[in-house]
C-alpha positions as CSV (number, residue, x, y, z in Angstrom):
1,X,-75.7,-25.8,-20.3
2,X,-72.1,-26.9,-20.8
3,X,-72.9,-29.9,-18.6
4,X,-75.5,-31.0,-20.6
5,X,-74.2,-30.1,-23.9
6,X,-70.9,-32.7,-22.8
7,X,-73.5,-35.0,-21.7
8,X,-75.2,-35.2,-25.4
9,X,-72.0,-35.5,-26.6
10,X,-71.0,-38.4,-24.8
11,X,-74.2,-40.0,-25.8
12,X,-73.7,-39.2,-29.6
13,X,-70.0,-41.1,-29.1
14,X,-71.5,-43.6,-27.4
15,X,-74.4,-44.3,-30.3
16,X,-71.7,-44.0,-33.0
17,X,-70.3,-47.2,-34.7
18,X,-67.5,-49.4,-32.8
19,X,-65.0,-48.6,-35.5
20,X,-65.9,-45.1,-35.7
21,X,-65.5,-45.1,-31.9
22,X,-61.5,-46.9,-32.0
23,X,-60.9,-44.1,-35.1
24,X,-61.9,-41.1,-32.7
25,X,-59.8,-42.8,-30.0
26,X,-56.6,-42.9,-32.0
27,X,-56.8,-39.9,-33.5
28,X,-57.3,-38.3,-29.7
29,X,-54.1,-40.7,-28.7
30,X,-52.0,-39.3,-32.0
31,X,-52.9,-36.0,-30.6
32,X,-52.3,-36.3,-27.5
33,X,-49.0,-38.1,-28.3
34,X,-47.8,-35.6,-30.4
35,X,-48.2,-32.7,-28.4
36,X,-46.4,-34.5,-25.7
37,X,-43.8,-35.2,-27.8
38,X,-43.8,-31.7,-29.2
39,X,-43.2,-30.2,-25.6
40,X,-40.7,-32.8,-24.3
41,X,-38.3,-32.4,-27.5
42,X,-38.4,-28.5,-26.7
43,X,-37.0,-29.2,-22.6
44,X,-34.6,-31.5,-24.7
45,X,-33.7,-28.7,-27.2
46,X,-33.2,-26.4,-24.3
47,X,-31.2,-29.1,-22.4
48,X,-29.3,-30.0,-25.1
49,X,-28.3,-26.4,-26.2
50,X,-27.5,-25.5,-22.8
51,X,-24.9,-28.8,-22.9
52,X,-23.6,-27.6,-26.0
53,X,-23.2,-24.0,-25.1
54,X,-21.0,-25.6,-22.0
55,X,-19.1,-27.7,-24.2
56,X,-18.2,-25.4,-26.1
57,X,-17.0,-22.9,-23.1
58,X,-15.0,-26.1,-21.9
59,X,-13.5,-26.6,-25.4
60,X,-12.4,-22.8,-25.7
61,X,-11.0,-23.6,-22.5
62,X,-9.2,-26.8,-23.4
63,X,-7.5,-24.9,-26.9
64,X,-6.5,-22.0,-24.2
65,X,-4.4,-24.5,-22.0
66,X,-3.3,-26.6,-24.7
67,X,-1.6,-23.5,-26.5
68,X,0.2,-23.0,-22.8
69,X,1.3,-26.5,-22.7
70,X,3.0,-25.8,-26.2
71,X,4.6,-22.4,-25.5
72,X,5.0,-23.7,-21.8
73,X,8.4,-23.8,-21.8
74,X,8.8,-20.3,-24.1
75,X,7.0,-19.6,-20.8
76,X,9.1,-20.8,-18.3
77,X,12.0,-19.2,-20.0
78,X,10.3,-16.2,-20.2
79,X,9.9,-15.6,-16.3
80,X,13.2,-17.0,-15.5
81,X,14.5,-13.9,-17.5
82,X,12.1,-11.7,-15.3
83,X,13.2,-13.0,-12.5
84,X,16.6,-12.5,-13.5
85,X,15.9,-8.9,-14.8
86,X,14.1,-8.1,-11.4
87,X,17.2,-9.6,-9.1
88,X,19.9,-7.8,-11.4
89,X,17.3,-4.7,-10.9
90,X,17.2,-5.1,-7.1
91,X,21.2,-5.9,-7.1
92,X,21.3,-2.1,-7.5
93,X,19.1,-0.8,-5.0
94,X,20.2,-1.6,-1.3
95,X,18.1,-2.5,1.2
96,X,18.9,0.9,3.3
97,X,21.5,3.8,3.4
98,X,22.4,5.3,6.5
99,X,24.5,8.2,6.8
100,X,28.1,6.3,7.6
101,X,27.0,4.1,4.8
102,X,26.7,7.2,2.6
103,X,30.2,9.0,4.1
104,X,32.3,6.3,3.5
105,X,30.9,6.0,-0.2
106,X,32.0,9.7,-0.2
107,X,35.4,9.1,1.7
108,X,35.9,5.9,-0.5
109,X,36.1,7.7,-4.0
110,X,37.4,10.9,-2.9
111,X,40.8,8.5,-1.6
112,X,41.0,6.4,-4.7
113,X,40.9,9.5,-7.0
114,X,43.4,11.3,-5.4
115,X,41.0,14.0,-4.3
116,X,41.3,16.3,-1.3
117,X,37.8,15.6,0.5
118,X,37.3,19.5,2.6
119,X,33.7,18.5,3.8
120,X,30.0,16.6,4.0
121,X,27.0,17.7,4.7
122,X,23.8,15.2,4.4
123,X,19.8,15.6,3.6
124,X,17.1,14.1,5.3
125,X,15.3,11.0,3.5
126,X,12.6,11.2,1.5
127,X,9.9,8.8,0.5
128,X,9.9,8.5,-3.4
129,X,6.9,5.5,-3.5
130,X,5.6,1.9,-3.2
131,X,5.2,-0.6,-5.9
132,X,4.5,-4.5,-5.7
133,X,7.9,-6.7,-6.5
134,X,8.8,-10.2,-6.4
135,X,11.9,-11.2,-4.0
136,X,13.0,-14.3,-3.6
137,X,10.0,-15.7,-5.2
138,X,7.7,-14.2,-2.5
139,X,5.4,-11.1,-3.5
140,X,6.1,-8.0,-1.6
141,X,5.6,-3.9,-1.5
142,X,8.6,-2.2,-1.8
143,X,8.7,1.8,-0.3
144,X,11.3,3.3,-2.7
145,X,13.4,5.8,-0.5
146,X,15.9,8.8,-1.6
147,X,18.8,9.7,0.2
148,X,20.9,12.4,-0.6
149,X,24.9,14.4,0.4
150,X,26.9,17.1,-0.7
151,X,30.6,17.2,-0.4
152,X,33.2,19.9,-1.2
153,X,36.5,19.1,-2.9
154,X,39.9,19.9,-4.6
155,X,40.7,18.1,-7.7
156,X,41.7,18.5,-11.2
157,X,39.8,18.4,-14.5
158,X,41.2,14.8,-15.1
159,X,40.1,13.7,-11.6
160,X,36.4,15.6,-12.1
161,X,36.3,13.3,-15.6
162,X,37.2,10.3,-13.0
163,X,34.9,11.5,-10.7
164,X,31.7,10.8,-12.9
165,X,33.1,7.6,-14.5
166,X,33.4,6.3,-10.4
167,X,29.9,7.2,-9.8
168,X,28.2,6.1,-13.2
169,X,30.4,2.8,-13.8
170,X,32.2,1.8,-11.4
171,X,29.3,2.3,-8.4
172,X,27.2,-1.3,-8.0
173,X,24.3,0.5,-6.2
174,X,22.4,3.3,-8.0
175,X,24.1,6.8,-7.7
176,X,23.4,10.0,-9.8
177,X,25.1,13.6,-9.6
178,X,22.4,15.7,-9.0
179,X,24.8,18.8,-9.5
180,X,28.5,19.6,-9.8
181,X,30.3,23.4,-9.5
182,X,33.8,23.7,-10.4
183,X,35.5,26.9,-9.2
184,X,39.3,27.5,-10.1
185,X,41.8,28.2,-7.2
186,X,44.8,29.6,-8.8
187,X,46.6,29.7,-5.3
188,X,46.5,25.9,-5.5
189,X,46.3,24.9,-9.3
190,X,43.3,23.2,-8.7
191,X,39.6,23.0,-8.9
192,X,37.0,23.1,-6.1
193,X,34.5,21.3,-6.3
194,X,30.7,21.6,-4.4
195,X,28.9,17.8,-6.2
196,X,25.6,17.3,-4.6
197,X,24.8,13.2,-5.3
198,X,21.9,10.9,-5.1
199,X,21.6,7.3,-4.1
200,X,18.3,5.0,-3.7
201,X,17.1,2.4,-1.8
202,X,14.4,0.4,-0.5
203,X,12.6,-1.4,1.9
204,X,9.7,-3.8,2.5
205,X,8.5,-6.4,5.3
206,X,11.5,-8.6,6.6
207,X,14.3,-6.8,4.4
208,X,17.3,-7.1,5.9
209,X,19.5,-3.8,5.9
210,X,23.2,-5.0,6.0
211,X,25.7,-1.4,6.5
212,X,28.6,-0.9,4.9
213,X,31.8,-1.8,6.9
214,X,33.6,0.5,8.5
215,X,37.1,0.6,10.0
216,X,37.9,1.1,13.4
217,X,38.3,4.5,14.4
218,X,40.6,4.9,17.9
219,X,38.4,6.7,20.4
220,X,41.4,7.4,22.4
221,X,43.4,6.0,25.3
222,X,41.8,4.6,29.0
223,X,42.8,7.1,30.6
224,X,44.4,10.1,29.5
225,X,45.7,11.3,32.8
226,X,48.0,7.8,33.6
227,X,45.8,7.8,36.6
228,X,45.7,3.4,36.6
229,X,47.4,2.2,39.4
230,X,50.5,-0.5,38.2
């Protein structure tokens, strides 16, 4: 049925006039022309959209780095004072106490105030925490650490007064008196005191620990029963 009705209806185009023939053909070719047109300006209104949306992301990008070029050298100054902040911070915080270390800090302040040092006793470390850290430009975890001493003394209120200023601005590395307890010997004038302090340090992968110096102590003579032969 279809076959013959497209039949009859190329035999009716055919019977038509020549001209109404050629107007038929260009109104098919308008047609046709327009709806190809039609669809290929939407692929070009979805290409071109696309392109736009990217130029635009690209141009938000290109306003972002040319504000940092502007401020780049607020920038620049602006990490050169962290990384000045973060050295001075680190100045403070030694790379490792041991206990001599920890003694002769003891032993040091106790002799240039004057004080009469009677004894030392030490804790055991203990692990604070880690945090990330920059040192010497090169990104590292630190493992914060706690180290602490007791030490009993004789000393007067002036030297107790002394005693703090030593540890709070006179001590480079960071020190805090965990406790102080003053008891009054009135067979001596003076004032003993039991000061429990604190100190701090830390360490990471390839920190170097460097000790405190310490003098020579004599361990004795050779031999202590003139046994050498002269």
């Amino acid at each position: 049925m279809n076959n013959l009705n497209f039949k009859d209806l190329v035999a009716k185009v055919k019977g038509l006039p020549t001209r109404t023939k050629n107007i038929i053909l260009l109104i098919i070719g308008i047609f046709i022309f327009i709806l190809t047109y039609t669809m290929g300006f939407q692929k070009i209104q979805e290409k071109t959209a696309a392109v736009q949306a990217e130029v635009d992301s690209q141009a938000s990008y290109v306003s972002i780095l040319k504000d940092y070029h502007n401020n780049l050298q607020t920038y620049e100054n602006g990490i050169a004072a962290d990384k000045d902040s973060i050295n001075l911070n680190l100045s403070h915080l030694p790379r490792g106490i041991k206990t001599e270390d920890f003694l002769m800090y003891i032993k040091t302040m106790n002799e240039k105030l004057g004080c009469s040092l009677e004894s030392v006793s030490f804790e055991d470390d203990s692990y604070i925490g880690e945090f990330a850290c920059v040192v010497d430009d090169k990104n590292v975890t630190a493992q914060s650490m706690h180290s602490g001493a007791k030490f009993t003394n004789y000393l007067t209120y002036a030297q107790v007064k002394n005693l703090l200023k030593y540890v709070y601005e006179e001590t480079p590395e960071l020190t805090f008196v965990d406790s102080v307890s003053l008891t009054y010997d009135s067979e001596i004038a003076l004032l003993q005191g039991d000061i429990a302090l604190s100190k701090f340090y830390i360490t990471y992968e390839e920190s170097q620990y460097v000790p405190v110096p310490v003098p020579d102590v004599s361990l004795g003579v050779g031999d202590p029963f003139g046994t050498v032969s002269k």
